[in-house]
Chimera marker file (.cmm) of the C-alpha trace (Angstrom):
<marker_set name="trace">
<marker id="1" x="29.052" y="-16.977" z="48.458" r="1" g="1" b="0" radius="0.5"/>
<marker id="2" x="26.146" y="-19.740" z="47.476" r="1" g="1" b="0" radius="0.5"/>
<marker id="3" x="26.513" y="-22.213" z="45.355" r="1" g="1" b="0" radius="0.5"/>
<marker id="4" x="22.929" y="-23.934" z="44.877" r="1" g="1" b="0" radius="0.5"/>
<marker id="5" x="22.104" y="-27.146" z="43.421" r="1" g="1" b="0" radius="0.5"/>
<marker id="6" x="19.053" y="-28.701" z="42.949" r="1" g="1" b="0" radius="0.5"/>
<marker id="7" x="18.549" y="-32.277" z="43.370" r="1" g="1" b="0" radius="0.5"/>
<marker id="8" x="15.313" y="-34.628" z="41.914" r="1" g="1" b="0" radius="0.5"/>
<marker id="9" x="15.733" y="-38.785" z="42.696" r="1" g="1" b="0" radius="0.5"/>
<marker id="10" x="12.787" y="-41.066" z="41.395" r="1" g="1" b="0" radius="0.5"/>
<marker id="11" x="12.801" y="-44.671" z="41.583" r="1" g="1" b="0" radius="0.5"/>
<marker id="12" x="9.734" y="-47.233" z="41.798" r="1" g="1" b="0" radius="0.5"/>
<marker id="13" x="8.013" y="-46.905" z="44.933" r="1" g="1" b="0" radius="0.5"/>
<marker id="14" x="10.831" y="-47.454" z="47.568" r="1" g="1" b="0" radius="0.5"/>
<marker id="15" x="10.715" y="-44.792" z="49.969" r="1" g="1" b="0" radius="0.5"/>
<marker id="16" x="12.125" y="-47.412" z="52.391" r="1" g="1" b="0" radius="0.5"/>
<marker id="17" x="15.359" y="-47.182" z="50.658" r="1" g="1" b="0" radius="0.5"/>
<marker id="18" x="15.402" y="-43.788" z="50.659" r="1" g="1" b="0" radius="0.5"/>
<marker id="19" x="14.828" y="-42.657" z="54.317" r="1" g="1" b="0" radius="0.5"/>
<marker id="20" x="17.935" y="-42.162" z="55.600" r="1" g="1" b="0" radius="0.5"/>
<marker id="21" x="18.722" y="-39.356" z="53.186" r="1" g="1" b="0" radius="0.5"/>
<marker id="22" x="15.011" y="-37.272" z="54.689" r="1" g="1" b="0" radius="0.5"/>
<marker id="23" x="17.347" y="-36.477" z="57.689" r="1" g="1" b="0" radius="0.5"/>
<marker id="24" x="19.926" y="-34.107" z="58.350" r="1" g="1" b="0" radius="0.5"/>
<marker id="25" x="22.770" y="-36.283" z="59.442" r="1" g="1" b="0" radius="0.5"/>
<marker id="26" x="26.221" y="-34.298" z="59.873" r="1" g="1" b="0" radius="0.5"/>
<marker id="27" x="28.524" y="-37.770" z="59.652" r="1" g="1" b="0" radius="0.5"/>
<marker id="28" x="27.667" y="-37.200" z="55.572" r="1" g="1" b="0" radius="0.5"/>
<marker id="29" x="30.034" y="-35.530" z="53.220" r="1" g="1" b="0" radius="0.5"/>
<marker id="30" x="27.184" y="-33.313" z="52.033" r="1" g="1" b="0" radius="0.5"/>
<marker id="31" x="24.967" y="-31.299" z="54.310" r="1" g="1" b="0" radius="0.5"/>
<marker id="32" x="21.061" y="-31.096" z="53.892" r="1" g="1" b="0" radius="0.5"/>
<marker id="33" x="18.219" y="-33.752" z="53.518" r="1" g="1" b="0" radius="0.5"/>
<marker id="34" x="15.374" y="-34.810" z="51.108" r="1" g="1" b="0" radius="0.5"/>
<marker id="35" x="11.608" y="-34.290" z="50.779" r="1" g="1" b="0" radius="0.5"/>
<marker id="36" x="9.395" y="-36.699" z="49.292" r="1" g="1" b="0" radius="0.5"/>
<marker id="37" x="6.946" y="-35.030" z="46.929" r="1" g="1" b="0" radius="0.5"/>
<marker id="38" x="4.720" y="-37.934" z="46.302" r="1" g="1" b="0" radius="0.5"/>
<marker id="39" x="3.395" y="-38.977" z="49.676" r="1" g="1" b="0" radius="0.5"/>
<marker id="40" x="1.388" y="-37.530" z="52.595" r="1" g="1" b="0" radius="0.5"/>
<marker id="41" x="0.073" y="-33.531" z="51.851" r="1" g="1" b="0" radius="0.5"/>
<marker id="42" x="2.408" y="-33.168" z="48.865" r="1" g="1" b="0" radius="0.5"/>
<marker id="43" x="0.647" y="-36.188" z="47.081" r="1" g="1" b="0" radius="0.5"/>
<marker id="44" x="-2.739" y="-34.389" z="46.628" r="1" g="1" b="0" radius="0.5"/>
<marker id="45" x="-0.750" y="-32.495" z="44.059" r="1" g="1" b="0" radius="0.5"/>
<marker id="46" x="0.021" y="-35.355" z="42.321" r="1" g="1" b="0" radius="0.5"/>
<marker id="47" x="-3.254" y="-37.115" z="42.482" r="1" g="1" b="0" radius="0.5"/>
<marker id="48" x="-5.603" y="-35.642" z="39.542" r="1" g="1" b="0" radius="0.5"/>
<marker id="49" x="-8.257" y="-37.792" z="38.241" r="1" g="1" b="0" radius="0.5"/>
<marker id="50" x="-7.680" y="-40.616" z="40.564" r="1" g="1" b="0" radius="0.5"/>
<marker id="51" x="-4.323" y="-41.535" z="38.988" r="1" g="1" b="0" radius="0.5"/>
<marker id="52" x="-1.760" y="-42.003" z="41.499" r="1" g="1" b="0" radius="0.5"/>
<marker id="53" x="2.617" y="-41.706" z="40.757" r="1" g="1" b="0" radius="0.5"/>
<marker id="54" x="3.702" y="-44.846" z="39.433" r="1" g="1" b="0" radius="0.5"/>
<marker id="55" x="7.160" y="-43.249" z="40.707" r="1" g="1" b="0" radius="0.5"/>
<marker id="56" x="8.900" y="-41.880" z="43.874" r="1" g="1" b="0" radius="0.5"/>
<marker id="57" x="10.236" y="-38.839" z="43.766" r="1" g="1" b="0" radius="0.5"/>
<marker id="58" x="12.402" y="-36.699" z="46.343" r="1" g="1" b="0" radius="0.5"/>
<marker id="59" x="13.605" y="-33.514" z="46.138" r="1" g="1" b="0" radius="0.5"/>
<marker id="60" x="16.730" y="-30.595" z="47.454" r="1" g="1" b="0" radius="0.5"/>
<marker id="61" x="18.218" y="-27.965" z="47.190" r="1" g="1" b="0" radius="0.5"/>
<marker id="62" x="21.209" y="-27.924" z="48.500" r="1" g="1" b="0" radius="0.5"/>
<marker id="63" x="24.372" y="-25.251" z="48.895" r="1" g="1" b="0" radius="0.5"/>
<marker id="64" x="27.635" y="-26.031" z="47.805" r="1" g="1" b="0" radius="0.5"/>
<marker id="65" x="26.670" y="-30.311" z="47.433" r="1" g="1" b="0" radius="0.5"/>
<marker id="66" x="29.381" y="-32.254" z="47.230" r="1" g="1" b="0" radius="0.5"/>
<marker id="67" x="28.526" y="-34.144" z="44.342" r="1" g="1" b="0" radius="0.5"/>
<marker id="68" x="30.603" y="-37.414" z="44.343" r="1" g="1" b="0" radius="0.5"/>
<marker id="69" x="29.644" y="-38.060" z="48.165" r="1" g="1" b="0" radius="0.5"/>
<marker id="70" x="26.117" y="-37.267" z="47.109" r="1" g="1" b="0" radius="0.5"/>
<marker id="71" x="26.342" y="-39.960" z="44.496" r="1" g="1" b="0" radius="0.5"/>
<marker id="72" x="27.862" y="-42.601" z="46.983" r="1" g="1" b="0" radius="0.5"/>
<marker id="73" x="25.319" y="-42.468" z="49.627" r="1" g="1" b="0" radius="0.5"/>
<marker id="74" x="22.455" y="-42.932" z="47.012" r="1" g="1" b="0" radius="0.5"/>
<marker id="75" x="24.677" y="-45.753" z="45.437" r="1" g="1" b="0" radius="0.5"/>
<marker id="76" x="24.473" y="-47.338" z="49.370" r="1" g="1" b="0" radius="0.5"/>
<marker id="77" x="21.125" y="-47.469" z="49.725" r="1" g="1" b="0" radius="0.5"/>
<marker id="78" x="19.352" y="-50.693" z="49.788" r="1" g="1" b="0" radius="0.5"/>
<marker id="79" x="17.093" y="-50.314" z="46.605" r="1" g="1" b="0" radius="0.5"/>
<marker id="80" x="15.473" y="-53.578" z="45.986" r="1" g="1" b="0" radius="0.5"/>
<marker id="81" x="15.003" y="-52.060" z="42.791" r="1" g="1" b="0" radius="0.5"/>
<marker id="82" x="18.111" y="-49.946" z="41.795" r="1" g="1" b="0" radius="0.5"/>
<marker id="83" x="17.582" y="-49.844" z="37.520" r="1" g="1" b="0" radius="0.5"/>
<marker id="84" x="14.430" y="-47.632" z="38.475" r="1" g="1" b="0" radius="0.5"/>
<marker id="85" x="16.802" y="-45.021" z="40.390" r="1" g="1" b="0" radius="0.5"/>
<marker id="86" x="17.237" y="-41.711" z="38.214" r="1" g="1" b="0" radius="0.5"/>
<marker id="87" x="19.019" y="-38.793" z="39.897" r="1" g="1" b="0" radius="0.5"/>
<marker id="88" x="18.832" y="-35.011" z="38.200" r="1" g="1" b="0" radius="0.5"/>
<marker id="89" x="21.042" y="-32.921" z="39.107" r="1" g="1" b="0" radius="0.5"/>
<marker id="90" x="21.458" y="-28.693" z="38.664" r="1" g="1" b="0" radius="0.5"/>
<marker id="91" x="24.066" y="-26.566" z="39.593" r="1" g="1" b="0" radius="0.5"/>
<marker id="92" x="23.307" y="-22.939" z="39.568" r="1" g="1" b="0" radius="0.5"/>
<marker id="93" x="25.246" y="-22.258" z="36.562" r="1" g="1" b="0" radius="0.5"/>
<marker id="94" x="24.027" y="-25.530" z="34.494" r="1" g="1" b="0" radius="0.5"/>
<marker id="95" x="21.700" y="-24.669" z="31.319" r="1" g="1" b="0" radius="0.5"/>
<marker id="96" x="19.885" y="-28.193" z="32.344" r="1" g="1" b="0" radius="0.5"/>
<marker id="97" x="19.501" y="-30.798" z="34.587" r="1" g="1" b="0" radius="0.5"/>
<marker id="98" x="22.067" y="-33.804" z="34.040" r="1" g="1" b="0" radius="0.5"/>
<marker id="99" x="20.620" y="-36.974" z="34.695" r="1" g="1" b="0" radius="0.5"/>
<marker id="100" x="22.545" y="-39.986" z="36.627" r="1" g="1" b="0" radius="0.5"/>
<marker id="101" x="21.615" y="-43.535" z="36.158" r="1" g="1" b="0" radius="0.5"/>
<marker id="102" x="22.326" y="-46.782" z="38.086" r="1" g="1" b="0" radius="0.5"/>
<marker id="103" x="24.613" y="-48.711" z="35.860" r="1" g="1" b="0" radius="0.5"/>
<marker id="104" x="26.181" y="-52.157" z="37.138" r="1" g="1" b="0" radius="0.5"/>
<marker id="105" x="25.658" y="-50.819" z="40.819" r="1" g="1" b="0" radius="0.5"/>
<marker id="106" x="27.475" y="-47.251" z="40.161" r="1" g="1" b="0" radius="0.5"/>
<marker id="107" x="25.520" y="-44.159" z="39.546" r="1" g="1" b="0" radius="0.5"/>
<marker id="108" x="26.897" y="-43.052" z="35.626" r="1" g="1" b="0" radius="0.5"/>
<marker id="109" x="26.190" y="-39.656" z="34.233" r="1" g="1" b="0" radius="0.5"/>
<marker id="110" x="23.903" y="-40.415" z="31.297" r="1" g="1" b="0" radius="0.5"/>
<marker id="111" x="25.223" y="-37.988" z="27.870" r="1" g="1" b="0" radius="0.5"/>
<marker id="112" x="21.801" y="-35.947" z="26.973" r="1" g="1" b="0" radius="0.5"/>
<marker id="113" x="21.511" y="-35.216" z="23.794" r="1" g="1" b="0" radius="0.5"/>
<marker id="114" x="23.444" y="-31.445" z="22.731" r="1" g="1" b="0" radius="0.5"/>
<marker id="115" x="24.729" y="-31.031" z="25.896" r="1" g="1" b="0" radius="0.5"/>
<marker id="116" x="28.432" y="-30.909" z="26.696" r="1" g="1" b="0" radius="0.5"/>
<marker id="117" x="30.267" y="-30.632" z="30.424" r="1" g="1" b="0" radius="0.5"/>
<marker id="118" x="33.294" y="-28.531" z="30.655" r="1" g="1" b="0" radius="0.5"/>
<marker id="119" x="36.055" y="-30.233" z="32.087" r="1" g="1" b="0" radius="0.5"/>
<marker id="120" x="37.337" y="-27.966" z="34.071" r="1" g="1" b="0" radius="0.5"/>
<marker id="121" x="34.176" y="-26.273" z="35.561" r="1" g="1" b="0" radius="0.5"/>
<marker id="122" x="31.501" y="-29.434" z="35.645" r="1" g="1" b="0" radius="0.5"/>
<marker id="123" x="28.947" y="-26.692" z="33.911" r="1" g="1" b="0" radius="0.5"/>
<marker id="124" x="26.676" y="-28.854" z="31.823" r="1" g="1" b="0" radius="0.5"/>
<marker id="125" x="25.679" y="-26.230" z="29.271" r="1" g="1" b="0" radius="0.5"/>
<marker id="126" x="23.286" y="-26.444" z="26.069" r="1" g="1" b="0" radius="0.5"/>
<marker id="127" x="24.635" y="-26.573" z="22.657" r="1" g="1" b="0" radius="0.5"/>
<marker id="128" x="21.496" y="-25.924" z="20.442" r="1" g="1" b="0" radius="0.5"/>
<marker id="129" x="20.870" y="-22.877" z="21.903" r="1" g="1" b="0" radius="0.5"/>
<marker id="130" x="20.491" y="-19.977" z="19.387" r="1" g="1" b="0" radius="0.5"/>
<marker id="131" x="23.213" y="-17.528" z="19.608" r="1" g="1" b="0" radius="0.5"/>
<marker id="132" x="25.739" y="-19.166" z="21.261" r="1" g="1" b="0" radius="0.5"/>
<marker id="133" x="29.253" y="-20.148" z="20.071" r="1" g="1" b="0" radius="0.5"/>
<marker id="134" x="29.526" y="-23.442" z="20.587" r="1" g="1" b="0" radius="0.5"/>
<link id1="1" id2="2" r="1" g="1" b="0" radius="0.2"/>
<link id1="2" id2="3" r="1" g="1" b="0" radius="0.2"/>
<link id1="3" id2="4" r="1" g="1" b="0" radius="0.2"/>
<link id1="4" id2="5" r="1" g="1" b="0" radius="0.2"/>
<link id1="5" id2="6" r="1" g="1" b="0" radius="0.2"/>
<link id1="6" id2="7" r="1" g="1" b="0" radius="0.2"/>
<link id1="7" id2="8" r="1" g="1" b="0" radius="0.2"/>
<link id1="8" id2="9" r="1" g="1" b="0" radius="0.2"/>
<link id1="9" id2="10" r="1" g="1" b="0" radius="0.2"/>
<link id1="10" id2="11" r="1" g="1" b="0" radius="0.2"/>
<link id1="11" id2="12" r="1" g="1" b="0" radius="0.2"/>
<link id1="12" id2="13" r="1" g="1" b="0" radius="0.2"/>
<link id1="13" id2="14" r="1" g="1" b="0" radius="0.2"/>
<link id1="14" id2="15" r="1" g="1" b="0" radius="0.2"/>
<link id1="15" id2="16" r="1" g="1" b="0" radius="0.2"/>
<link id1="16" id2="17" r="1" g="1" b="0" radius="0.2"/>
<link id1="17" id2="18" r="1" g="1" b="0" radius="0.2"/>
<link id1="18" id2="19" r="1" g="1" b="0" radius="0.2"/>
<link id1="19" id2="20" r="1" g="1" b="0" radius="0.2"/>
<link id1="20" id2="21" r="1" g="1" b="0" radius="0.2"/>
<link id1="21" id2="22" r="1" g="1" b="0" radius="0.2"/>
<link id1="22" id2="23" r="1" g="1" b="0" radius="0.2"/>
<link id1="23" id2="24" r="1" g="1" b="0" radius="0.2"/>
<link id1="24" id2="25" r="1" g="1" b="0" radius="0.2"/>
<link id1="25" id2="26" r="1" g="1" b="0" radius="0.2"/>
<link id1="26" id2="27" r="1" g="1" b="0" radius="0.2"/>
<link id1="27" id2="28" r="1" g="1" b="0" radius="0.2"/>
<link id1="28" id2="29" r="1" g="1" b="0" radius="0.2"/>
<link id1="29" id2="30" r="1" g="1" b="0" radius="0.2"/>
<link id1="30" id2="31" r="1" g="1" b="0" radius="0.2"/>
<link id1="31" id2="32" r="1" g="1" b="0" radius="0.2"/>
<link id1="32" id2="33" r="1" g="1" b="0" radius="0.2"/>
<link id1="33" id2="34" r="1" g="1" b="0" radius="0.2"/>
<link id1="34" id2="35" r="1" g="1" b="0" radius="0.2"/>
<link id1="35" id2="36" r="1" g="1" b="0" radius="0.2"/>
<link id1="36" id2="37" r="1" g="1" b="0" radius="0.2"/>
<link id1="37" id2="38" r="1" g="1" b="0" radius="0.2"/>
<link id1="38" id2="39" r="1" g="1" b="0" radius="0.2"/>
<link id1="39" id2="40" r="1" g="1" b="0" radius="0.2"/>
<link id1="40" id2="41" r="1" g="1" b="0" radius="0.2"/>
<link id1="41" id2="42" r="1" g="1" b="0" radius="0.2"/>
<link id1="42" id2="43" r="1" g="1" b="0" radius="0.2"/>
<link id1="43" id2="44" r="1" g="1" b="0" radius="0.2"/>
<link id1="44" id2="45" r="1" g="1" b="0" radius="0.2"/>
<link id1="45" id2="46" r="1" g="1" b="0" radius="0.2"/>
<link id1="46" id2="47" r="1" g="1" b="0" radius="0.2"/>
<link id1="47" id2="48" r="1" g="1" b="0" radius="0.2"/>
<link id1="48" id2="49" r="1" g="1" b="0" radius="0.2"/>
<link id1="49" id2="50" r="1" g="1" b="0" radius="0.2"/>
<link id1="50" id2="51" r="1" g="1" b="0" radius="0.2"/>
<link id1="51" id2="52" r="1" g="1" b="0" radius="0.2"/>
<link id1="52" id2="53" r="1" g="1" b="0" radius="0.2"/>
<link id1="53" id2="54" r="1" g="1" b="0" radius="0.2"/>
<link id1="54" id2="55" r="1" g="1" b="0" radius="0.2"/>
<link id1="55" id2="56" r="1" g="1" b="0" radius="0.2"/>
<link id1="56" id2="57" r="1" g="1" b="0" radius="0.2"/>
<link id1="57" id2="58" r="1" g="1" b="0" radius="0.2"/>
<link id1="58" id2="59" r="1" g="1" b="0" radius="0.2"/>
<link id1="59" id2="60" r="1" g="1" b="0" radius="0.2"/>
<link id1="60" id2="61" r="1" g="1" b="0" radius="0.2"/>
<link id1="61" id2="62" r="1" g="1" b="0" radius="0.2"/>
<link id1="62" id2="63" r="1" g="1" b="0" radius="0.2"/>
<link id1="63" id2="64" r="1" g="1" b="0" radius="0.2"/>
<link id1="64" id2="65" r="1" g="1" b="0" radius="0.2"/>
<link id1="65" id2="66" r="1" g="1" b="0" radius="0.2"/>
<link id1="66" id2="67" r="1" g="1" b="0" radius="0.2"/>
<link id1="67" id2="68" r="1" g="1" b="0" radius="0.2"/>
<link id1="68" id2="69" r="1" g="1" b="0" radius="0.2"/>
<link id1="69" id2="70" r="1" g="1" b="0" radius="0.2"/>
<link id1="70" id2="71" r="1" g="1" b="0" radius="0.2"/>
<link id1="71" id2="72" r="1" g="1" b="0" radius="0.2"/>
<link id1="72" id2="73" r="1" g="1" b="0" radius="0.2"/>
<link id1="73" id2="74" r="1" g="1" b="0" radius="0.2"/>
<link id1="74" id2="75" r="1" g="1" b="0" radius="0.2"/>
<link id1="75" id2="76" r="1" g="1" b="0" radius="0.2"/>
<link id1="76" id2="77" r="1" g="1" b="0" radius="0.2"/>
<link id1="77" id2="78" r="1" g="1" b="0" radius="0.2"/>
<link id1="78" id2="79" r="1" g="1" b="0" radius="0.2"/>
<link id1="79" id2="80" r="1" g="1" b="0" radius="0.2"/>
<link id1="80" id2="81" r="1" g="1" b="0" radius="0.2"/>
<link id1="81" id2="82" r="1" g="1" b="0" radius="0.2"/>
<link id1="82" id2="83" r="1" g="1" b="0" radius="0.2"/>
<link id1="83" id2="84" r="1" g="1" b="0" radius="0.2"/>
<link id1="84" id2="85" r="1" g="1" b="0" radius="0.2"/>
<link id1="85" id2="86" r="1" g="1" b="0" radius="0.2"/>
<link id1="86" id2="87" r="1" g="1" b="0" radius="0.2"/>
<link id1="87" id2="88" r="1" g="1" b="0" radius="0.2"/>
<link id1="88" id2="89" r="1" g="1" b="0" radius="0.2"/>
<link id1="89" id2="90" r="1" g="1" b="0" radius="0.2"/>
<link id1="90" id2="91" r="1" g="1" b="0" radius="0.2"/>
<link id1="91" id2="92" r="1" g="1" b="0" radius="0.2"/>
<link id1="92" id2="93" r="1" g="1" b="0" radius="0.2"/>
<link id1="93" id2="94" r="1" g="1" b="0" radius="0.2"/>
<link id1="94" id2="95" r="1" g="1" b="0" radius="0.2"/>
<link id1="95" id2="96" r="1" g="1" b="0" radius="0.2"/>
<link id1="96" id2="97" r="1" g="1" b="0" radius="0.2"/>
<link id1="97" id2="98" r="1" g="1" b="0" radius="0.2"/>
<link id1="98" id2="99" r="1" g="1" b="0" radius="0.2"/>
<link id1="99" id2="100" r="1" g="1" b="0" radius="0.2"/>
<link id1="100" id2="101" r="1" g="1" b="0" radius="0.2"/>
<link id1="101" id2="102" r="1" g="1" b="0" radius="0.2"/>
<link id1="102" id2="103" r="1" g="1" b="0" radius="0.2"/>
<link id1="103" id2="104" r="1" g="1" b="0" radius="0.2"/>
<link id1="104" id2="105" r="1" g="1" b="0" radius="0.2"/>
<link id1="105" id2="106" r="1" g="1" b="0" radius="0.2"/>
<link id1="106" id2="107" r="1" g="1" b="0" radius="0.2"/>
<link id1="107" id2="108" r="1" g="1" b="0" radius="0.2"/>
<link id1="108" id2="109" r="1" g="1" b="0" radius="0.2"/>
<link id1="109" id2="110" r="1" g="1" b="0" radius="0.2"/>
<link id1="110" id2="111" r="1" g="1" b="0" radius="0.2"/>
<link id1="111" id2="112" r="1" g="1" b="0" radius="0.2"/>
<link id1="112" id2="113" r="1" g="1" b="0" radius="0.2"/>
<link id1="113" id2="114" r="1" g="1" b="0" radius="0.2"/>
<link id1="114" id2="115" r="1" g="1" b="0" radius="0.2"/>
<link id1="115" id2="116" r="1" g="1" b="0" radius="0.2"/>
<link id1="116" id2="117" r="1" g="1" b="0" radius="0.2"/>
<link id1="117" id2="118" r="1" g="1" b="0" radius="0.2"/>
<link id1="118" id2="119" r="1" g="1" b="0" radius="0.2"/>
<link id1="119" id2="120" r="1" g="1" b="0" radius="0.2"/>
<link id1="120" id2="121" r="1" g="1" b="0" radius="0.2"/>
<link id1="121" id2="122" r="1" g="1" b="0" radius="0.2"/>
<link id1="122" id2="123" r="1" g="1" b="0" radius="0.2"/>
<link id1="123" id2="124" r="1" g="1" b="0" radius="0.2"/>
<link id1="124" id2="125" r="1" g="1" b="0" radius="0.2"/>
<link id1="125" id2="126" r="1" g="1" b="0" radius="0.2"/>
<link id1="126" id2="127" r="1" g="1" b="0" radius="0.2"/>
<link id1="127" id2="128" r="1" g="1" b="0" radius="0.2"/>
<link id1="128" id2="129" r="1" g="1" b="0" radius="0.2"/>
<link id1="129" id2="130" r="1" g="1" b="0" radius="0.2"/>
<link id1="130" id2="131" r="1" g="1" b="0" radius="0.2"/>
<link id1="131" id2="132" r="1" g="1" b="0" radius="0.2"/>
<link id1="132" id2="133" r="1" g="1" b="0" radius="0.2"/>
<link id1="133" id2="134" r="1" g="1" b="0" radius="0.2"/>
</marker_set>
């Protein structure tokens, strides 16, 4: 059985930093690589009206991601600039993306206004959402 999760990173223009996670690499504790989304082909969907992104961004999807090892190797990489960094992150069963910051050199889960995380599960659900019990 799947379990999908779909991963977004941005940070300032540093796709130096970032190359060693566009490969598949086994030795990781999660399996799968990025794409980057504003360079080469993929940027002509980006650039409308001559503006260019002022940001990096890479994307995955990824089946059953182990999210803490995820979260180290990012937290390894050499970002010359690592207060830009900005991870989302969506499991399958999430209502929303939750977003992780860099915070005194450790990636934090940022609180997003009415959302709460069950404990037990990690589901990041919606609380504002009409009908629902919460």
């Amino acid at each position: 059985m799947s379990r999908i999760t779909d991963v977004i990173v941005s940070a300032d223009m540093q796709a130096e930093a970032m190359a060693p996670l566009t490969h598949r690499d086994d030795a990781r504790g999660w399996s799968g690589a990025f794409t980057l989304v504003t360079d080469g082909a993929a940027r002509a969907y980006w650039n409308r009206d001559g503006k260019n992104p002022a940001a990096a961004v890479w994307v995955g999807t990824f089946d059953h991601l182990d999210r803490p090892a995820l979260l180290a190797d990012l937290e390894a990489l050499p970002w010359t600039c690592p207060h830009t960094v900005q991870v989302l992150i969506r499991v399958e069963d999430d209502d929303c993306f939750g977003l992780w910051m860099m915070i005194d050199g450790k990636l934090r889960e940022v609180a997003l206004p009415r959302t709460t995380r069950d404990a037990e599960s990690g589901v990041l659900a919606r609380i504002d959402c009409p009908g629902d019990d919460l």
